[in-house]
C-alpha positions in Angstrom: 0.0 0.0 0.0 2.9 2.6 0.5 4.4 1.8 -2.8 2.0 4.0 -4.9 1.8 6.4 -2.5 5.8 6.9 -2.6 5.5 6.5 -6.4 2.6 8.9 -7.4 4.4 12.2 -6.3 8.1 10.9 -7.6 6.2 10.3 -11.2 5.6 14.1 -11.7 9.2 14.9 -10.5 10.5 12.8 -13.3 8.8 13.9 -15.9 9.7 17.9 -14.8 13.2 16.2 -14.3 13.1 15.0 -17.5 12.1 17.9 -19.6 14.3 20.4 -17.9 17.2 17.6 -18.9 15.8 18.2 -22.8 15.5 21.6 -22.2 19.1 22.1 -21.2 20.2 19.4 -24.1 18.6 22.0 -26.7 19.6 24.8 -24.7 22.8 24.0 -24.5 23.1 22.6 -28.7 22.1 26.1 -29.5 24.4 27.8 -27.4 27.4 25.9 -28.8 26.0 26.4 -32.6 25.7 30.4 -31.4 28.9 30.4 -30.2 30.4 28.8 -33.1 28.7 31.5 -35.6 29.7 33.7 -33.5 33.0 33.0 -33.9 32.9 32.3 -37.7 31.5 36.0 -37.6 34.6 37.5 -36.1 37.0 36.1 -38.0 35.1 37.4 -41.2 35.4 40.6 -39.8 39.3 40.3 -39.1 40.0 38.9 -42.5 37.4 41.5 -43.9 37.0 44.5 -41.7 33.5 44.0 -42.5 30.5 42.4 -41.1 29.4 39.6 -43.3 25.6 38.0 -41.6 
């Protein structure tokens, strides 16, 4: 009897757990891509002295 009792709030957790964990795993793929273009970006403006988009 205390089993789903111990389970039912845990389940929601998990799930919030869970999306915050895909959350981050975009986040964090987007930041890196960002950071990336961002970087591409400057050196186009060093070799350049423009801004290329």
């Amino acid at each position: 009897l205390m089993e789903p009792v111990t389970l039912l709030p845990m389940q929601p957790l998990l799930t919030v757990l869970m999306d915050l964990a895909e959350e981050w795993a975009v986040a964090w793929a987007w930041a890196e891509e960002w950071a990336w273009d961002g970087a591409e970006d400057l050196a186009e403006v060093d070799e350049g002295g423009k801004f290329y988009d």
